[in-house]
N, C-alpha and C positions, 0 to 999 in steps of 0.2 A: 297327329301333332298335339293335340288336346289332351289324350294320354304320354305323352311324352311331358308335360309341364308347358309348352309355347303356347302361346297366344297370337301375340304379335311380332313380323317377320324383324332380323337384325338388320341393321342396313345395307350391310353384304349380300344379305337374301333379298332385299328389297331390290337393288339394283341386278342382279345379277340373273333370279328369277326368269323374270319377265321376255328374257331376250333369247333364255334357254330355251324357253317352250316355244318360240318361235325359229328357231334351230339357227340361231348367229353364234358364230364366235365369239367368244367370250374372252378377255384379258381381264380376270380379277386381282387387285392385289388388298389385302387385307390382313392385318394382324391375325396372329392365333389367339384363340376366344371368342371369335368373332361370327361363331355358325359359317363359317365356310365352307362345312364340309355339308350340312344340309343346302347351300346355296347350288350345289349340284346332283345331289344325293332325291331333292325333291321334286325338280323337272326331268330327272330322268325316269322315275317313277310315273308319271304320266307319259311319257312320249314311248317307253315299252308295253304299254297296258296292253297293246294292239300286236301283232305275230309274233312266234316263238322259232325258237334258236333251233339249229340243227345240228347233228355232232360233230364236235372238236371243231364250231364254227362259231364263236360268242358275236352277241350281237355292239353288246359296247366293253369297251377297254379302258380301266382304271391302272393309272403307274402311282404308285406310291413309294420314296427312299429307304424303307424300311418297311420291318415285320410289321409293328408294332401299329405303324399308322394303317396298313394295308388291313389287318384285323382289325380294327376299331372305325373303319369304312363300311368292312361285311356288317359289322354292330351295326351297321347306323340303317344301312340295308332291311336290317332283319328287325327295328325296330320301325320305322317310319313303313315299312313294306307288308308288313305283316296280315294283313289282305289281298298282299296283291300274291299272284298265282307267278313269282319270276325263280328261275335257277338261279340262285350266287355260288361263284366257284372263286375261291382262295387259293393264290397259288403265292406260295412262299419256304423259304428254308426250312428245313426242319419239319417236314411231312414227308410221305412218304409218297413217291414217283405214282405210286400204282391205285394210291388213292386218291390221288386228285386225277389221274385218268378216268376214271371211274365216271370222274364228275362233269372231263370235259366231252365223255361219252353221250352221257346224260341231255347235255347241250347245255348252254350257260347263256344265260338274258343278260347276268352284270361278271365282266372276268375280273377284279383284282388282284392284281399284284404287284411284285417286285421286278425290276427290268431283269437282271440276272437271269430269275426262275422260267422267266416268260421264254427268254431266248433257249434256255435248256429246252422245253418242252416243244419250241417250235424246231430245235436242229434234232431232234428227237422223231420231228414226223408225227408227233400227237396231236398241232394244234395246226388251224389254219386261218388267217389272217382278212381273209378277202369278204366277211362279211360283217364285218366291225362298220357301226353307225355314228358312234359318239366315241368318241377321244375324250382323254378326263387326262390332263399331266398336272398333278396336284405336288405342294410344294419346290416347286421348279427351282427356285435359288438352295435349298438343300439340295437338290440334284446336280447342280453344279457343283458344290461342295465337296460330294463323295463323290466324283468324276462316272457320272454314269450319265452326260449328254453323249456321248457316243452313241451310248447302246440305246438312246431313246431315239438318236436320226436314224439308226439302222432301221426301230419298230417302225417307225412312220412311213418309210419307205416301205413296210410290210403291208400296210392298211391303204385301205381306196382314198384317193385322190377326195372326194365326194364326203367323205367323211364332216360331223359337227367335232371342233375342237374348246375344249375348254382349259385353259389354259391359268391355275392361279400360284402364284407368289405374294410370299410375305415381306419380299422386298424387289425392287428391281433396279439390279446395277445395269452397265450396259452390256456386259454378256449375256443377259437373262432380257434383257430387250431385243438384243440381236435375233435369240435363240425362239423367242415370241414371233418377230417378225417371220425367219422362215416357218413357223406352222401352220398359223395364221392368215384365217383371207378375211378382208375387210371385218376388223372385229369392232365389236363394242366394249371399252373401256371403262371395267371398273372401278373405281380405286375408294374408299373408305374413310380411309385414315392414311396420313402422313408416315411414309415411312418411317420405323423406330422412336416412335410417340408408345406412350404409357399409359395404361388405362385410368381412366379420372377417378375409380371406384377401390383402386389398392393404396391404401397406405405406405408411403416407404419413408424407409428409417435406417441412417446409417450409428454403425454402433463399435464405440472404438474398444482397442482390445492388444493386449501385448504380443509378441511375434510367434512365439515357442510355440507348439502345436498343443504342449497341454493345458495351456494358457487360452488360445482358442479355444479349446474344446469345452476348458471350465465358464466361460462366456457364453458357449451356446448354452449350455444346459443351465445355467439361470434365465439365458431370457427365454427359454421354452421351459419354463414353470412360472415365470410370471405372467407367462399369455393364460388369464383365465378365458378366455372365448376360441380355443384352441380347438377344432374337433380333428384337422389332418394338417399336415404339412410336409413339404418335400425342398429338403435339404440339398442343394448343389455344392460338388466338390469340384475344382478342378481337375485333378489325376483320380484316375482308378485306384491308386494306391491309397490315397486319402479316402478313397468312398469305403473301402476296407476296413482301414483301421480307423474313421469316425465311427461306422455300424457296429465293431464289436465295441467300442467305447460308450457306444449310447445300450447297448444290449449290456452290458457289463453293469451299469448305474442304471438298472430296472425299466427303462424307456421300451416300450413297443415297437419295433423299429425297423425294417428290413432292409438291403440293399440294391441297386439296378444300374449296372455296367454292361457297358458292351462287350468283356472279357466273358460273361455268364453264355453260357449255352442257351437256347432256343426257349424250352422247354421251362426252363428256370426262370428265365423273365418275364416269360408271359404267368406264369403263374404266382411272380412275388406282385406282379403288375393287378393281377385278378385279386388278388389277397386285398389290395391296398384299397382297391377299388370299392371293395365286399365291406370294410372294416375291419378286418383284421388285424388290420396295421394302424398305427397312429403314425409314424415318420416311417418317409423314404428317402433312403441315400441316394443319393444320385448324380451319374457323371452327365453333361451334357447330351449326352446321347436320349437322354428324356424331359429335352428341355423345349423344343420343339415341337407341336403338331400334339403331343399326347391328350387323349379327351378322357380327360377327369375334371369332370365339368363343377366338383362344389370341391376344390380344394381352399383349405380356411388361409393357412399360413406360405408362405416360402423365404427359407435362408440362404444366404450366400455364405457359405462359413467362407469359402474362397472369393474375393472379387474378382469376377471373368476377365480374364484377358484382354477378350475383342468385346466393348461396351455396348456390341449389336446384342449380344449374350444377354446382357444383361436384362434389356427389353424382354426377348424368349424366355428366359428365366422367370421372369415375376410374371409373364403373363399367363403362368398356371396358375393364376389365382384373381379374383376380380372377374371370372368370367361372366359373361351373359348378364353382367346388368348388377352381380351380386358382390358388394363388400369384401376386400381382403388386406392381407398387410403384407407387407414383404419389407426384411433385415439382413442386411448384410452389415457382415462383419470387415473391418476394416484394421488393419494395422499401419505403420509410419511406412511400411514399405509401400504402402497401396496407394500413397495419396495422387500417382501418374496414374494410375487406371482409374482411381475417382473423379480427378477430374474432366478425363474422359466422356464420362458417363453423363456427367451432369452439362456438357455441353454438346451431346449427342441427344440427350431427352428433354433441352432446353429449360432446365429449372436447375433448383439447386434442392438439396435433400437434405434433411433437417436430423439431427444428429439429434440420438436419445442418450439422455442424462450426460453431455456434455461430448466434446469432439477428441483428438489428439491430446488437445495441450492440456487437459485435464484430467488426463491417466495418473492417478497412484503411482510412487515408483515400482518397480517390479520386485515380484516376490522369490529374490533367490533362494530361498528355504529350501524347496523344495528342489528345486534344479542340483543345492551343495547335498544336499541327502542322497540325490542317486549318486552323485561322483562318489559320493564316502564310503557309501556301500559298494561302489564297484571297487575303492582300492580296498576295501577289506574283503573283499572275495579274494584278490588276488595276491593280498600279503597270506591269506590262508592258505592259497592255493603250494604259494610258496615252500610254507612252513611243514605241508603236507610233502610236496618231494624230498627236501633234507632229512626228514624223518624216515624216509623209503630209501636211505642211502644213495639218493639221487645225485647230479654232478651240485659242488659246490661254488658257492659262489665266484671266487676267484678263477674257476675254468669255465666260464663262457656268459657271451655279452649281453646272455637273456638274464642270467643273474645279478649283474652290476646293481648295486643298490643305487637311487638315485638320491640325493638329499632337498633339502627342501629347499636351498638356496638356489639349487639347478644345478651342482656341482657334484660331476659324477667321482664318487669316492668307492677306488676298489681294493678289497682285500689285502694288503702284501705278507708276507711272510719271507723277509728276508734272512732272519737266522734260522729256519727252517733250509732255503735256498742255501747259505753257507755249509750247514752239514751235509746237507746232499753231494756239494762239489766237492770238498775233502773227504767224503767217504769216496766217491768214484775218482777221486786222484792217488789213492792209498790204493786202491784195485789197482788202476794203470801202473803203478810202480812196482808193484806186485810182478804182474805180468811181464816187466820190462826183466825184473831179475831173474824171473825164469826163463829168458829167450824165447820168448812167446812172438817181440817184435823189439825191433831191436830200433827204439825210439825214444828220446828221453822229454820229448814233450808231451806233457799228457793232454788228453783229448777230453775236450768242453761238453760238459753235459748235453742229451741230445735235446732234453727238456726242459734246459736251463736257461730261461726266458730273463735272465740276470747278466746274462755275459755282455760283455761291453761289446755295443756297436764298431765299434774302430776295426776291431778285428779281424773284419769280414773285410776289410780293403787292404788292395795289395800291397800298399804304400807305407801299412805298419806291419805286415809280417816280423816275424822272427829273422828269418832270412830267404834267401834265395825260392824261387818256386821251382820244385823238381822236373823235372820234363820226362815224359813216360811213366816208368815204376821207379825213377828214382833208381837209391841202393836197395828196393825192395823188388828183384827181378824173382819171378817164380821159377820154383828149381826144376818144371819139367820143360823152361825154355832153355835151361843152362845145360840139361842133356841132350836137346835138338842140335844148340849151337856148338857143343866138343864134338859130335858124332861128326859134324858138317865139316870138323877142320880135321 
C-alpha cells in the first residue's frame, strides 16, 4: 500500500474492511472514486494467504459488468498482491478459450470476470463451482442495467450455500435491495456517502454555448485551452456518433486526443484505454460506457460536451475526476435546449452550479456566417454540377422535374417554348395530310402529337369529342376479316 501512494484507508475501506476479514457479509454502497475496489481487493488478500486452489476449482469469484472493470480489478490484484504467492485468472471476451484454460488448469486463488464468459466456460465443463469461498458482485446497479441479474442468480446457485458474499453498489434502488436481500445472510451495512452526491474536491462549472454542433465544438476547444492546469481529461458524449465525430474534430485542430465506445472491438479499447492511462493521450472521447467504475485514479479535467440524460450520469461522469482526496474540475456544456436536464441535475446533487463567464441569457447572437457559407457552397456545387450535364448533352431543363429551376421568391419557373410546340404540331399535321391523300388512312382528322404536352386538356373527354365514338374498328375494318367474312357467306 505504501508503494501504491496510500497511507490512510478511505472511508469505504475503513468501514468495510474490517467485517471482511472477519468473513460477514458485506452490503457496501459507495460512490466511484471512493477506493472501493481496494475495500475488497484487501481483505481478500489476507484471508487467501492460507491454502491453494485446485484445477478448474477457484477459490473466490469476482463478477464484474464489463471488460474493462474486470481488468483493472486483476490490476489492482497484481498491484496490492505482489508478494503474495495467489493465481489470478481473467476471464473475459476477447481472449482466447484455450488460454484462459490453461489458467483455470493451473488453479485460480482470485477468478475474475464477466457473467457471460463465466457461464461459457462452466457449460463448457472447464470450470467448477463447488469450491468458491468469497463472492464479490461488484457494481450491482450497473448489472441491473445491462440485464445480467439473471445470470448472476443462475452463478449463485452454482456456489456453496456457505460461501462470504460481498456485495457493493453505487447506488441502491429497490430492485438492487431486493436482489441484496436474496444473496445475503445477516449483512453488515455499509454506506458512505448519500446516494448521487458530488465530490467536495471537483470544481463544477456549467458553460453556455449555441446549439449547432460546430458551435459546440468551437466552445470546447477554447475552454480546453484556457485550462492552463490541464494534464488529462475525458470528454463525454452522449451517442457514439458524436464520440466519432468530436475525436476527428479535436485530432483535426492539433489536440492529442483518442476515442472509447462501445462499438470499438476488445482489443482497441483496452489499448486506446492503456494509451490514456500511460500519457499518451491528453483527451478522451467518450460514450458513457467509461463513465462508470473506470480506475484512472489522477484524471485533471471532465467535459460534458452533451448534458446526460438521466442526471444519475452526470454524478458517474464527473466522478472521474476529484478522486481520492485530489482536486478537479468538471464543465459541461449546455445549450437553451438543455435547460430540463440542468435542472435536473442541480436538484438531484442538491446545489445549484455556477455558470462561467455568464448563463443562457448572455450568449452573443449567433454567428450565421459560417452556417450561410456552407449552404453557398453547396448550391454552387450544385449549379455547377448542373452546368456540367447541359454541357455533356444531358436532358434539358424543360424535360424533367430534377431540372426545374427554382427562383428565389420560391416560384417554380419552367422553361416553355411554345412557338417551338406550334411548329412541331403543324409540321406533323402537313405529314397526316399527306398520308390522308395517299390513302394511307382514310381520316380527315389529324392526330395530336404524341409528345405534345400543349394540347388542350378538354379533349380527352368525351363530352367534347368531334363526334360520335366508334364501336369496334369503326369504318376501319381490316381486310383479312373482310375475306373470312365473304368466304363465310
Amino acid at each position: 500500500m505504501t508503494d501504491a501512494g496510500y497511507s490512510t484507508p478511505t472511508p469505504i475501506q475503513a468501514g468495510a474492511i474490517p467485517f471482511a476479514l472477519q468473513r460477514r457479509d458485506i452490503c457496501g454502497i459507495a460512490q466511484t472514486g471512493t477506493g472501493k475496489t481496494a475495500s475488497f481487493v484487501l481483505p481478500m488478500l489476507t484471508l487467501l494467504e492460507k491454502g491453494r486452489a485446485r484445477a478448474r476449482m477457484p477459490r473466490t469469484l469476482i463478477l464484474e459488468p464489463t471488460r474493462e472493470l474486470a481488468a483493472q480489478v486483476a490490476e489492482n490484484f497484481e498491484k496490492y498482491g505482489k508478494n503474495h504467492r495467489l493465481n489470478i485468472a481473467l476471464l473475459i471476451g476477447g481472449v482466447s478459450f484455450e488460454e484462459q484454460d490453461r489458467k483455470l488448469e493451473r488453479g485460480a486463488d482470485v477468478l475474475i470476470c464477466t457473467p457471460g464468459r463465466l457461464l461459457d466456460h462452466f457449460e463448457r465443463g472447464k470450470l467448477l463451482m463447488s469450491g468458491v469461498e468469497i463472492f464479490v458482485i461488484d457494481e450491482a446497479d450497473r448489472m441491473l442495467d445491462m440485464g445480467f441479474i439473471p445470470d448472476i442468480e443462475r452463478i449463485a446457485k452454482l456456489i456453496p450455500f456457505t460461501r462470504q458474499t460481498l456485495f457493493f453498489s453505487a447506488t441502491m434502488p429497490t430492485e438492487i435491495q431486493k436482489l441484496a436481500d436474496r444473496f445475503l445472510q445477516n449483512p453488515e451495512r455499509v454506506e458512505v456517502a448519500k446516494p448521487a452526491s458530488t465530490a467536495k474536491t471537483v470544481t463544477q462549472r456549467f458553460v453556455a454555448s449555441h446549439g449547432k454542433d460546430y458551435e459546440k465544438r468551437a466552445t470546447l476547444r477554447d475552454l480546453i485551452r484556457e485550462q492552463t492546469d490541464l494534464k488529462n481529461a475525458i470528454i463525454f458524449c452522449n451517442r457514439k456518433k458524436d464520440v466519432s465525430d468530436l475525436f476527428r474534430s479535436l485530432d483535426r485542430h492539433g489536440f492529442s486526443a483518442g476515442a472509447l465506445h462501445g462499438d470499438m472491438d476488445q482489443r482497441s479499447r483496452m489499448a486506446m484505454l492503456q494509451n490514456f492511462k500511460d500519457g499518451n493521450l491528453q483527451l478522451l472521447v467518450a460514450s458513457d460506457v467509461a463513465a462508470r467504475g473506470l480506475d484512472i485514479p489522477d484524471v485533471s479535467h471532465v467535459f460534458n460536451f452533451d448534458v446526460p440524460i438521466h442526471s444519475e450520469d452526470y454524478v458517474h461522469r464527473i466522478g472521474r475526476t476529484g478522486r481520492a482526496g485530489r482536486s478537479g474540475a468538471a464543465f459541461t456544456i449546455v445549450t437553451k435546449r438543455d435547460t430540463k436536464h440542468v435542472d435536473a441535475i442541480e436538484k438531484l446533487i442538491g446545489e445549484d452550479v455556477q455558470w462561467l463567464n455568464g448563463d443562457l441569457s448572455s450568449l452573443p447572437p449567433a454567428d450565421e456566417s459560417t452556417d450561410d457559407n456552407r449552404s453557398s457552397r453547396r448550391r454552387d456545387q450544385k449549379n455547377k454540377g448542373r452546368d456540367r450535364d447541359r454541357s455533356r448533352g444531358g436532358r434539358s431543363a424543360s424535360s424533367h422535374k430534377s431540372d426545374i429551376d427554382v427562383e428565389d421568391n420560391g416560384v417554380v419557373a419552367i422553361e416553355a417554348a411554345p412557338a417551338k410546340a406550334e411548329s412541331v404540331r403543324n409540321e406533323r399535321k402537313s405529314e397526316n395530310n399527306n398520308k390522308s391523300n395517299n390513302g394511307s388512312r382514310n381520316n380527315n382528322r389529324p392526330f395530336p402529337a404524341a409528345n405534345d404536352d400543349h394540347r388542350e386538356r378538354r379533349n380527352r373527354y368525351r363530352d367534347h369529342d368531334d363526334g360520335p365514338t366508334p364501336v369496334g374498328f369503326g369504318d376501319d375494318i381490316p381486310a383479312f376479316m373482310l375475306i373470312v367474312a365473304n368466304a363465310k357467306a
